[in-house]
C-alpha positions as CSV (number, residue, x, y, z in Angstrom):
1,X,-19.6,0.3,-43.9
2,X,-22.8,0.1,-41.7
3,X,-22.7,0.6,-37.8
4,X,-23.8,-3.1,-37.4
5,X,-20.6,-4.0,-40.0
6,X,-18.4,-2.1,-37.9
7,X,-20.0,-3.8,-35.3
8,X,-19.7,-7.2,-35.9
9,X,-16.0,-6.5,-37.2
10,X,-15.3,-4.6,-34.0
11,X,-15.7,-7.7,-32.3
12,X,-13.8,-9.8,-34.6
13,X,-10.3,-7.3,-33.9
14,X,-11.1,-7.4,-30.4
15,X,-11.0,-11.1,-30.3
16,X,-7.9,-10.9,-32.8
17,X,-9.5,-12.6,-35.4
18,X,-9.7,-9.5,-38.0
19,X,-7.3,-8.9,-40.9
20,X,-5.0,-5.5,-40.8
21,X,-7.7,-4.2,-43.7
22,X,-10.5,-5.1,-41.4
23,X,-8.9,-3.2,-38.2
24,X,-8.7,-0.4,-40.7
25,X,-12.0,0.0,-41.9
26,X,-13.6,-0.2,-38.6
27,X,-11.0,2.6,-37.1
28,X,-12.0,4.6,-39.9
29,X,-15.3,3.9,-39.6
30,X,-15.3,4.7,-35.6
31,X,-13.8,7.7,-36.3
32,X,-16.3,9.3,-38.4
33,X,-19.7,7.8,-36.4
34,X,-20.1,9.0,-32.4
35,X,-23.3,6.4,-32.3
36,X,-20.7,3.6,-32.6
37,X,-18.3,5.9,-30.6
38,X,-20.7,5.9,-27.7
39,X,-21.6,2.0,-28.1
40,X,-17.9,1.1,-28.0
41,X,-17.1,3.0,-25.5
42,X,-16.6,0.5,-22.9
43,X,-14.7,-2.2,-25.1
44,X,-11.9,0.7,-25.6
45,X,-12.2,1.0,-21.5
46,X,-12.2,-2.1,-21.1
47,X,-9.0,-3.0,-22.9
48,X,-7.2,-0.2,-22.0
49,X,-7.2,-1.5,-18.2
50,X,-6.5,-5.0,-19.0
51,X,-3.6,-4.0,-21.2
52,X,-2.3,-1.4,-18.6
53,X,-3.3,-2.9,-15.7
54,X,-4.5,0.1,-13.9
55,X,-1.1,0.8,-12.8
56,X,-1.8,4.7,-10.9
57,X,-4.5,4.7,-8.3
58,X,-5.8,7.8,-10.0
59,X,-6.3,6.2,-13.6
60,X,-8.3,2.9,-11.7
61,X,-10.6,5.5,-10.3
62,X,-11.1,7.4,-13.4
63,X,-11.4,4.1,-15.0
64,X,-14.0,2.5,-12.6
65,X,-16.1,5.6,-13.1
66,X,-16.3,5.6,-17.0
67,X,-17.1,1.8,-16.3
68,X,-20.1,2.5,-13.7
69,X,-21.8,5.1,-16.3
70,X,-21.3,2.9,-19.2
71,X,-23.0,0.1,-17.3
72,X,-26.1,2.7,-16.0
73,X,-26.6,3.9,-20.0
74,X,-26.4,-0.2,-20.9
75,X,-29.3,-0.8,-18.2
76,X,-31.4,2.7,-19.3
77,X,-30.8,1.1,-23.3
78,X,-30.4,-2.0,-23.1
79,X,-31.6,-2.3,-26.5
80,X,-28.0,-0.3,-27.6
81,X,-26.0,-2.9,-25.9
82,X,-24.2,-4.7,-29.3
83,X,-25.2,-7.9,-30.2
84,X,-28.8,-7.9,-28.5
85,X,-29.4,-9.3,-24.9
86,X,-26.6,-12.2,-25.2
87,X,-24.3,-9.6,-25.8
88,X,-25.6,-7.4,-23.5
89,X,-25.1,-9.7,-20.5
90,X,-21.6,-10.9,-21.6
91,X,-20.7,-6.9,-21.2
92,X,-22.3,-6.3,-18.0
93,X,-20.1,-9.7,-16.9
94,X,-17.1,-8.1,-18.4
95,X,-17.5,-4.7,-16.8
96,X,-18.5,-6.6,-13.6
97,X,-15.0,-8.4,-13.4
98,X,-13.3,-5.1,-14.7
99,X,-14.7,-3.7,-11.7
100,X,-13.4,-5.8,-9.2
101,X,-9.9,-5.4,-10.7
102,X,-10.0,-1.8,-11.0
103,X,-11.0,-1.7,-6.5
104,X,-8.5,-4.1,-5.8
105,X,-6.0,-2.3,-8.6
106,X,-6.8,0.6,-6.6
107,X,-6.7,-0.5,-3.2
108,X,-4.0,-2.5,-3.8
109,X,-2.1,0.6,-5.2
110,X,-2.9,2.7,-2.4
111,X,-1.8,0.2,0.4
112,X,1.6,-0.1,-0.8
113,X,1.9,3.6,-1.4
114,X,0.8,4.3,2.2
115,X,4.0,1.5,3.6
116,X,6.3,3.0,0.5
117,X,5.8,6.3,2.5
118,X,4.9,5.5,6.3
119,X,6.6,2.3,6.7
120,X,9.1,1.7,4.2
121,X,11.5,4.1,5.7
122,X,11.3,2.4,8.9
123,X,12.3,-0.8,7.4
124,X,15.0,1.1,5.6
125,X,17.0,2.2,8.5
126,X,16.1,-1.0,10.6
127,X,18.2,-3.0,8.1
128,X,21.0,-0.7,6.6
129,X,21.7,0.1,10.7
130,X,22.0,-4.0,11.7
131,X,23.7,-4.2,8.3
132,X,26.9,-1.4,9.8
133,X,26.7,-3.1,13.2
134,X,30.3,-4.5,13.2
135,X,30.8,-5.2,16.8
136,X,27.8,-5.7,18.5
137,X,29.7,-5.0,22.1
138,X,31.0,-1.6,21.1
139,X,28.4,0.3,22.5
140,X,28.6,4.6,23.0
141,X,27.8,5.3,26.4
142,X,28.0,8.9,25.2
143,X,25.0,8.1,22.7
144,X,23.1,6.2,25.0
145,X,23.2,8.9,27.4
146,X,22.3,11.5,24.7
147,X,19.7,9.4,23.8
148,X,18.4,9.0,27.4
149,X,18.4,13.1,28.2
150,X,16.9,13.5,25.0
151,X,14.0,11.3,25.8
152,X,13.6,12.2,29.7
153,X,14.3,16.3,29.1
154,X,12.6,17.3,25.4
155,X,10.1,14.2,25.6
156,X,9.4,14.1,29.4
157,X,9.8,10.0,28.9
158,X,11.8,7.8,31.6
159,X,13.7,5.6,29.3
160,X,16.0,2.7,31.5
161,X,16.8,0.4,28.4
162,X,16.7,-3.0,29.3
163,X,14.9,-5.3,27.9
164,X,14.9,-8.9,29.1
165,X,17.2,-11.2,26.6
166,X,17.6,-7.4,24.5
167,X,21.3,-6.5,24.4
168,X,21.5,-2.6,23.8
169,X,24.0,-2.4,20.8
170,X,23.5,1.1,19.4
171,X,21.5,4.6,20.3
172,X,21.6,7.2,17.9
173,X,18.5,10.3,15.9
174,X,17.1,9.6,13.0
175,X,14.6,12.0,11.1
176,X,11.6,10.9,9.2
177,X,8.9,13.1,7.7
178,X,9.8,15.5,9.8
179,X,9.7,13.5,13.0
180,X,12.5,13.2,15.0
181,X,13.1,9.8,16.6
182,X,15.3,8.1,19.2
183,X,16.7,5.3,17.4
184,X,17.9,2.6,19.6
185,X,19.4,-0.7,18.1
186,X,18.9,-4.2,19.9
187,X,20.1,-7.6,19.7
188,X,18.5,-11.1,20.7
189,X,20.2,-14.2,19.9
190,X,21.0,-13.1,16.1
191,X,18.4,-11.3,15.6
192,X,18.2,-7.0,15.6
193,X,15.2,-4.9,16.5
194,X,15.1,-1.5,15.8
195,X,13.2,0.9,18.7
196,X,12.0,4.4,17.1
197,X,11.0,6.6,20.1
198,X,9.6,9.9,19.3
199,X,6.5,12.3,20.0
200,X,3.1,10.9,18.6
201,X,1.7,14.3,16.7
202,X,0.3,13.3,13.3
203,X,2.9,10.3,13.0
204,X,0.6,8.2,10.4
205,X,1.3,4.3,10.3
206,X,-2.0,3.1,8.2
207,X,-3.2,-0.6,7.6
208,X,-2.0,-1.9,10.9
209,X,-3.7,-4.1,12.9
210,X,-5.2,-3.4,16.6
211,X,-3.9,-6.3,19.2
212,X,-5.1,-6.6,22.4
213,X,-5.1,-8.8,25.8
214,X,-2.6,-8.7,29.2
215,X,-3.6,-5.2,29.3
216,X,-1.4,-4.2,26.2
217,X,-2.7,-2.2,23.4
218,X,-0.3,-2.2,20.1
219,X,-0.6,-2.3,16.6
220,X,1.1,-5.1,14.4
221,X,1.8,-4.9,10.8
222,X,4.0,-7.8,8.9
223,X,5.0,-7.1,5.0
224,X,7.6,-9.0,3.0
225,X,10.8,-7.6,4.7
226,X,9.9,-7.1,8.4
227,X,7.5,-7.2,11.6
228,X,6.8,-3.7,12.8
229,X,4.5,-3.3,15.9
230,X,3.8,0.5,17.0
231,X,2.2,1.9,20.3
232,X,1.5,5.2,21.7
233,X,1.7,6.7,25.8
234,X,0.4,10.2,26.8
235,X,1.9,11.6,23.7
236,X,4.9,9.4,22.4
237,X,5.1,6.7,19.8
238,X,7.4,3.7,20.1
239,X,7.5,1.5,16.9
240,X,9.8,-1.6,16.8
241,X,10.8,-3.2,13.8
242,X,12.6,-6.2,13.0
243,X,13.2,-8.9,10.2
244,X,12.6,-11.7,12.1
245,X,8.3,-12.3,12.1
246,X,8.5,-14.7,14.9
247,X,9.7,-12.6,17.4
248,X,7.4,-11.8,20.1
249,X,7.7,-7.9,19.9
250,X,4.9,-7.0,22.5
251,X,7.2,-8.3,25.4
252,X,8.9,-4.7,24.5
253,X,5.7,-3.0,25.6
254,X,5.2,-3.2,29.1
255,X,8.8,-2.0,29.6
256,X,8.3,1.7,28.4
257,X,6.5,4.0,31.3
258,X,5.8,7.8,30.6
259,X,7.0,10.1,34.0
């Protein structure tokens, strides 16, 4: 079998339109020529990402890269690109739209791995905590007042918990990534927001979005599950999270004054 056999036939098992015996001729024959190797290259690239969809952020960039250097040798030889200029501008359309998917495979990949990590746990403990409330009226004193001396004597933060229309129904810790946050648990009309009060450090919440206007700065972010809004005084965080994506979370804002 010549190159341009193989060639033609490649084309024909790409498109499904070979027999078994022709898919077997040409794999033998790509096996034994590293010409046809080399001019194929971006086929087998190019359906290996549409068949695994570029799944791992770190095969989509691997992917896009083999992509980008098979379209530079296509422009340096154009000559080599199969099935003459036609061809040649059906593969530079193919690896342009393969391109696109692999950026926003990746980026796409990377965004939910940053709220799997950062924000994901948040939402975790927002909902399995309303979920255990039994009686909203059964506050601890005792936590709430741990919860207050924690924040006022290891945090230096004056903490007086109320909230307009917020009903404080539960105080509590909760560690995260090595963080430790006050966790305290409100409740307006049926809805429950979650307040995470901790110290700033390197707490990372990515891909939020920077609100401003009445003098309040905060960050908003809304996914599938919840609404979490986050901002940051001196050196302490407070991020508030609830299921509800209506709510108007920045009236908690103003309420929160570093001593």
């Amino acid at each position: 079998m010549t190159c341009e056999e193989a060639l033609r036939l490649l084309y024909e098992v790409i498109d499904k339109e070979a027999s078994d015996y022709d898919v077997k001729r040409v794999e033998e024959h790509l096996h034994k020529c590293k010409d046809c190797m080399s001019r194929y290259q971006f086929e087998e690239m190019f359906k290996a990402f549409v068949s695994e969809k570029a799944s791992a952020k770190s095969k989509s960039d691997r992917l896009k890269s083999s992509i980008l250097r098979s379209i530079e040798v296509s422009h340096r030889h154009p000559r080599r690109a199969p099935g003459g200029h036609f061809r040649f501008g059906l593969v530079l359309a193919a690896a342009a739209v393969a391109l696109v998917f692999c950026v926003v495979a990746a980026f796409s990949g990377a965004k939910y791995y940053r709220h799997k990590v950062n924000v994901y746990p948040l939402e975790k403990i927002h909902m399995d905590s309303s979920a255990g409330i039994i009686n909203a009226s059964a506050l601890s004193i005792a936590d709430v007042v741990s919860a207050r001396n924690y924040l006022a004597n290891d945090m230096h933060y004056n903490f007086n918990g109320g909230f307009s229309g917020f009903s404080l129904v539960g105080a509590g810790f909760k560690d995260l990534s090595g963080h430790r946050f006050v966790h305290l648990k409100y409740l307006t009309g049926d809805d429950y927001i979650s307040l995470f009060i901790g110290k700033a450090g390197d707490v990372n919440l990515p891909d939020f979005e920077k609100v401003t206007g009445s003098g309040l700065v905060y960050f908003k972010h809304i996914c599938r599950d919840c609404q979490v809004i986050y901002w940051i005084r001196n050196d302490t965080i407070s991020i508030a999270v609830t299921e509800n994506k209506n709510i108007d979370l920045s009236v908690l804002v103003p309420y929160l004054d570093s001593i």
